[in-house]
Every structure is written in C-alpha cells, then in structure tokens.
N, C-alpha and C positions, 0 to 999 in steps of 0.2 A: 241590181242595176249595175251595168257594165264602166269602169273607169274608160273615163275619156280621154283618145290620148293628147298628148300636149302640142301646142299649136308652135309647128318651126317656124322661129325665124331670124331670117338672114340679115346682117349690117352689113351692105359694101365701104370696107375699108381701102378699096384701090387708091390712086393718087388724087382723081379728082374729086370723089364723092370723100374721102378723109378731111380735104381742107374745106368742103365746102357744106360740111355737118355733119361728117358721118361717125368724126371722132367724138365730137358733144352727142350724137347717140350711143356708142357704146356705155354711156352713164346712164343708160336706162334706167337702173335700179333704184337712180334720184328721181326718177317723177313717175314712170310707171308705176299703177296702182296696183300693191300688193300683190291683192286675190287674181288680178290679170296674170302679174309676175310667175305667181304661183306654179300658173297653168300654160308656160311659155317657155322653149327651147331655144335660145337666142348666143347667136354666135356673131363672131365676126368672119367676113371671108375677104380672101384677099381682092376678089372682081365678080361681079356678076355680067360683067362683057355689056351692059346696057348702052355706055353712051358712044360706041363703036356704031351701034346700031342706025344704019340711016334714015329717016323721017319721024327719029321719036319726038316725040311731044314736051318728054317731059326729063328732064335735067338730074343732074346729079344733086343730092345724094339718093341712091336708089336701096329700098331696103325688097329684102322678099319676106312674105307673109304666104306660109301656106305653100300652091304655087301660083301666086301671082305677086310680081314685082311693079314694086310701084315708086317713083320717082319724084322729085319736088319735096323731099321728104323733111319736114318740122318733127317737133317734138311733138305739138299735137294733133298732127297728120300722126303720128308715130301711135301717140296713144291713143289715140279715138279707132284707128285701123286695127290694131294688136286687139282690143276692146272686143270690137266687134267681132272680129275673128273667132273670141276665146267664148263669145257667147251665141256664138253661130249653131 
C-alpha cells in the first residue's frame, strides 16, 4: 500500500487575518489531534491575497487546506476541516 501524501496547509499570517486569529492558529500543535498532525504540512504564509478579493463571503482569518481556502476560520473550523481533509 502506497504512503499518503501529507495534506498542505496554509495559516494566513498577513495583518488582518494575524489579529483576527491567525496567530492563535499557528498553535495548532495545542489542540490539533495528534494522528491529524501527523499527516499535515502546515505553515505560515505571509498573505493568501483573500480579503483584497471583492464580494467574498467570508473574512479573515483565511487558512488553505489542500487547494481550497477557507475563511471565518475558528480553531474548530480548523480542526474539524484539517480532520476531514486528512481522512479524505
């Protein structure tokens, strides 16, 4: 059976999503489960250019998973998303 590879993903630490949770995500390590962690590539970047974007929905802090970027983002929106992802 072939190793799976690990599921990227991305923290926007820009200015807005930073004050508005993105630095209490970079502490992933505290609430994210383990065996997710395990199987997760997670970085910080400096912008993912989301809230520039006109008629989006949905607010900073925006994380990417995968490629899809998703916005509104809690700890468990963080974890339940990453979760799902890793057992996609």
């Amino acid at each position: 059976m072939a190793k799976r590879e690990k599921v990227a993903v991305k923290i926007c630490v820009g200015t807005a999503c930073f004050v508005q949770g993105g630095a209490d995500l970079l502490l992933y390590d505290e609430f994210l489960d383990p065996i997710v962690l395990a199987n997760c590539e997670i970085e910080g970047v400096s912008c993912l250019g989301k809230c520039k974007e006109a008629g989006s929905k949905e607010g900073a802090p925006f994380v990417q998973i995968g490629d899809v970027v998703h916005g509104d983002m809690t700890e468990k929106k963080f974890c339940d998303l990453v979760a799902e992802a890793v057992h996609a």
